[in-house]
GUBADREN-232943 format. One record per residue (C-alpha): residue number from 1; y, x, z. Coordinates in Angstrom, 2 decimals, decimal comma. Example, Ala and Ser with C-alpha at 12.3 -4.5 7.8 and 13.67 -1.06 7.14 Angstrom:
2
[pt 1 [-4,50 12,30 7,80]]
[pt 2 [-1,06 13,67 7,14]]
# end
This chain:
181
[pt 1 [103,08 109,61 106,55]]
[pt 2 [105,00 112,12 104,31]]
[pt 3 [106,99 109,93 101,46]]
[pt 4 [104,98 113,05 98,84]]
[pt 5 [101,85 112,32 100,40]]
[pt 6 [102,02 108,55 100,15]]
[pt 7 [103,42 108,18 96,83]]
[pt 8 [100,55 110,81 95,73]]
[pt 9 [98,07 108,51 97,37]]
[pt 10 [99,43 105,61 95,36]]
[pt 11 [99,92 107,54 92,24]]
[pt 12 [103,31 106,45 92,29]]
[pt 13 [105,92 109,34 91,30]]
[pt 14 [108,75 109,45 93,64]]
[pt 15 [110,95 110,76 90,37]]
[pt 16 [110,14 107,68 88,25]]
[pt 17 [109,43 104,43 90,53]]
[pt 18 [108,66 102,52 87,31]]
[pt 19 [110,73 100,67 84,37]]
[pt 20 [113,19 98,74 86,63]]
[pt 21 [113,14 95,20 87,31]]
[pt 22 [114,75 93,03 89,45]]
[pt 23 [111,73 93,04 91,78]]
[pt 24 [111,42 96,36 94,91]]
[pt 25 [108,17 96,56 96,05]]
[pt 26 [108,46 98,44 99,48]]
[pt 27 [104,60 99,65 100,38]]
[pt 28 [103,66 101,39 103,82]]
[pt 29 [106,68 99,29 105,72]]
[pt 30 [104,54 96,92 108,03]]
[pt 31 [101,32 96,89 109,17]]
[pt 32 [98,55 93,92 108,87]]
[pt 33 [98,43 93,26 112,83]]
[pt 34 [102,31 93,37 112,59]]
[pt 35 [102,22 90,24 110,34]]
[pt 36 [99,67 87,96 112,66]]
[pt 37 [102,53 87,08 115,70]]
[pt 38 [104,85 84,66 113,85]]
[pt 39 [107,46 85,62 116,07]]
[pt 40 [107,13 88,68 115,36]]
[pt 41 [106,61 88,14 111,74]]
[pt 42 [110,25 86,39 111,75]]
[pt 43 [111,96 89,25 113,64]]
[pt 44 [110,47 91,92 110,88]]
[pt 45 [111,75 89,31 108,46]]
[pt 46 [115,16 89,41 109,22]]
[pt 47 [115,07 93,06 110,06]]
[pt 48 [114,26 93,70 106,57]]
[pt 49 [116,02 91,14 104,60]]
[pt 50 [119,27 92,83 106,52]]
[pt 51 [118,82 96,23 105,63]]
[pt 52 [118,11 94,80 102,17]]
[pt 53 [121,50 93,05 101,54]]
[pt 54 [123,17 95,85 101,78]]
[pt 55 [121,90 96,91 98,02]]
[pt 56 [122,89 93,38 96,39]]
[pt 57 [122,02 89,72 96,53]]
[pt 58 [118,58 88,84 97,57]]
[pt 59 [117,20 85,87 95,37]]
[pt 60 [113,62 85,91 97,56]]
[pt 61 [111,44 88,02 99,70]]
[pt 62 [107,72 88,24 99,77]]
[pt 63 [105,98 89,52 102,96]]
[pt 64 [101,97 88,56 102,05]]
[pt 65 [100,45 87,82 105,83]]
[pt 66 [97,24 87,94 106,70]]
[pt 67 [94,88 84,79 105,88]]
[pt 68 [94,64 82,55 109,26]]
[pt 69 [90,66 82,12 109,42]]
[pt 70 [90,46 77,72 110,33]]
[pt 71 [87,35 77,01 111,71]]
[pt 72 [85,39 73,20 110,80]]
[pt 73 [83,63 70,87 113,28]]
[pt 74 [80,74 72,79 113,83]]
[pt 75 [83,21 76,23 114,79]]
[pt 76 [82,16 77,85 111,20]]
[pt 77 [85,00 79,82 109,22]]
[pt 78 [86,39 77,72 106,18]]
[pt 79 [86,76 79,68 102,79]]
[pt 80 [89,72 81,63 103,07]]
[pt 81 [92,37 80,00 101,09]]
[pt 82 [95,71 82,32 101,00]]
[pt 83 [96,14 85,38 98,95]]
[pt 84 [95,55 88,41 101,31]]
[pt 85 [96,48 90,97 99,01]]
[pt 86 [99,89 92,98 99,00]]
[pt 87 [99,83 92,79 103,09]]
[pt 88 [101,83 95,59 104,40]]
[pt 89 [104,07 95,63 101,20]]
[pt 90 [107,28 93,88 101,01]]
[pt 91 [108,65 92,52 98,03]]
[pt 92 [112,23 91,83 97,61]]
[pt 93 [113,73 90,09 94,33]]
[pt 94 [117,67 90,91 93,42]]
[pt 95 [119,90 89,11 91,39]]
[pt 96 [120,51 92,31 89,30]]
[pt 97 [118,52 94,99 88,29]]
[pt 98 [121,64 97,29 89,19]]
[pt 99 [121,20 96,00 92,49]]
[pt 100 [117,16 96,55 92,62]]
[pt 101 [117,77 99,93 91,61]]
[pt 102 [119,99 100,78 94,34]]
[pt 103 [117,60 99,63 97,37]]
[pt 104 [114,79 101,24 95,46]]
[pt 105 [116,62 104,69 95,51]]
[pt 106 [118,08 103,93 99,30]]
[pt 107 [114,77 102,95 100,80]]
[pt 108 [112,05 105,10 99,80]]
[pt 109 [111,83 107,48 102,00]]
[pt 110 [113,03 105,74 104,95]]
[pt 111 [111,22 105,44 108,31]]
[pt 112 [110,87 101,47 109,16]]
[pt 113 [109,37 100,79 112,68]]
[pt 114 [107,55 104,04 112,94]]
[pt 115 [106,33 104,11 109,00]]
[pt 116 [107,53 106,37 106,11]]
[pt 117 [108,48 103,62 103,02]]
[pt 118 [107,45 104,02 99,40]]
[pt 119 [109,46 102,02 97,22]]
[pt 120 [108,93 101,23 93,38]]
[pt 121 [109,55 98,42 91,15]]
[pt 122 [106,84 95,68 90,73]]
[pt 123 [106,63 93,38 87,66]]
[pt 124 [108,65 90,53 87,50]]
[pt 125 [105,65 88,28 86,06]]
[pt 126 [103,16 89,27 88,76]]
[pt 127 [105,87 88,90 91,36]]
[pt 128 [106,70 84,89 90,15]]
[pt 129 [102,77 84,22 89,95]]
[pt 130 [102,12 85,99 93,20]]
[pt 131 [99,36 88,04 91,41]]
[pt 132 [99,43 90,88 94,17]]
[pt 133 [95,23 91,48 93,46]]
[pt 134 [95,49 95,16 92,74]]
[pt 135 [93,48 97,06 89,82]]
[pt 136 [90,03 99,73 91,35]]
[pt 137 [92,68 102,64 91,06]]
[pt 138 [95,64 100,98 93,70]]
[pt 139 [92,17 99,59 95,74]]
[pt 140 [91,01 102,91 95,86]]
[pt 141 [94,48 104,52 96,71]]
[pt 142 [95,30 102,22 99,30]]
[pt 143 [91,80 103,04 100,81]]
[pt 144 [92,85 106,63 101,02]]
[pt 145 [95,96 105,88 102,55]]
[pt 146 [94,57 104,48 105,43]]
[pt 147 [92,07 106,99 105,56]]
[pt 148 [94,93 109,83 105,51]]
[pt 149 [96,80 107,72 108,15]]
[pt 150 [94,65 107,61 110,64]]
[pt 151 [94,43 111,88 109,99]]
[pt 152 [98,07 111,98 110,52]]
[pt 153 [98,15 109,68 113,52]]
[pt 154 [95,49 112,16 114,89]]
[pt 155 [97,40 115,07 114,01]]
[pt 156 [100,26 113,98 115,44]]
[pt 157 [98,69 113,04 118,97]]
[pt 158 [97,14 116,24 119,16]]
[pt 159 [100,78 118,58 118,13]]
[pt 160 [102,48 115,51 120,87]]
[pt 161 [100,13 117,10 123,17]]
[pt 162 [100,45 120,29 122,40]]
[pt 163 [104,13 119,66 122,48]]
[pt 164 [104,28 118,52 126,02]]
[pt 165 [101,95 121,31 127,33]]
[pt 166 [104,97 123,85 125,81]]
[pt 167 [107,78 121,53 127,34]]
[pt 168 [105,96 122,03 130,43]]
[pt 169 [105,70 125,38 130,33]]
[pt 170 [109,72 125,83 128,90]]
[pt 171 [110,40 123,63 132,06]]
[pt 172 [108,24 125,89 134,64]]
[pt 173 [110,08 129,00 132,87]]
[pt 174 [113,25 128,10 133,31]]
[pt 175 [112,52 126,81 136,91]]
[pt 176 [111,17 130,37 137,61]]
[pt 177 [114,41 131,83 136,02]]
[pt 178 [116,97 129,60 138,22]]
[pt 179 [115,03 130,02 141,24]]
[pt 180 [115,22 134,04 140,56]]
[pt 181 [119,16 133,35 140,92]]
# end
């Protein structure tokens, strides 16, 4: 997704992330099924946490996963007991808020694994108590996110195809011009 489009869909202005903090909130850089292979979950980890250090000193990182639905005796789901909100946002905390500012600048923008990143700054309180729950406006943006993503992904399978029928035909046209020799 466009970095306009998705900070527009998050009401976040790419000009002002937010008052700065020593927190970077990096949204649209993983996806939920991303998160459920721990292996995988480790290797995106360390990818990020990386790229990251290159800004400053990272204090913590926050990657909310997906609840794992446990089952009791009789096979029923148990109440799910893990914060599920903030999945497919990153949080990293710095040491300085020089430092947070940097990667916030860097980052946004930046393709990760096949996504365009938003970055901002996220409250240091909510960030320490892990309050992540997001207010009916970021619900409903994040809603239309997805919605817009799976427009774009549609978009862009359709102008792939379109791309490899031209290829094709640049290919056969140039055969046709070599053979002429």
């Amino acid at each position: 997704m466009p970095i306009a489009a998705a900070a527009h869909i998050l009401n976040i202005d790419i000009n002002d992330p937010g008052p700065p903090t020593t927190i970077v909130q990096l949204i649209n850089i993983v996806s939920p099924e991303e998160l459920t292979n721990d292996n995988d979950f480790e290797e995106i980890l360390e990818d990020i946490r990386e790229e990251c250090r290159k800004y400053g000193n990272i204090v913590s990182m926050y990657i909310p996963r997906p609840p794992r639905r446990e089952r009791d005796a009789d096979g029923n789901f148990l109440p799910i007991r893990e914060p599920w909100w903030g999945i497919g946002r990153v949080f990293i905390e710095y040491k300085k808020p020089e430092e947070a500012f940097k990667a916030q600048q860097d980052l946004g923008g930046r393709r990760f694994a096949g996504h365009t990143v938003v970055s901002g700054f996220f409250p240091e309180d909510r960030y320490f108590r892990k309050d992540f729950l997001p207010d009916e406006e970021e619900e409903y943006a994040f809603v239309e996110m997805f919605k817009r993503q799976q427009v774009e992904k549609e978009f862009l399978r359709e102008a792939e195809e379109e791309s490899d029928d031209e290829d094709k035909k640049d290919i056969k046209i140039e055969r046709e011009r070599r053979d002429r020799r």
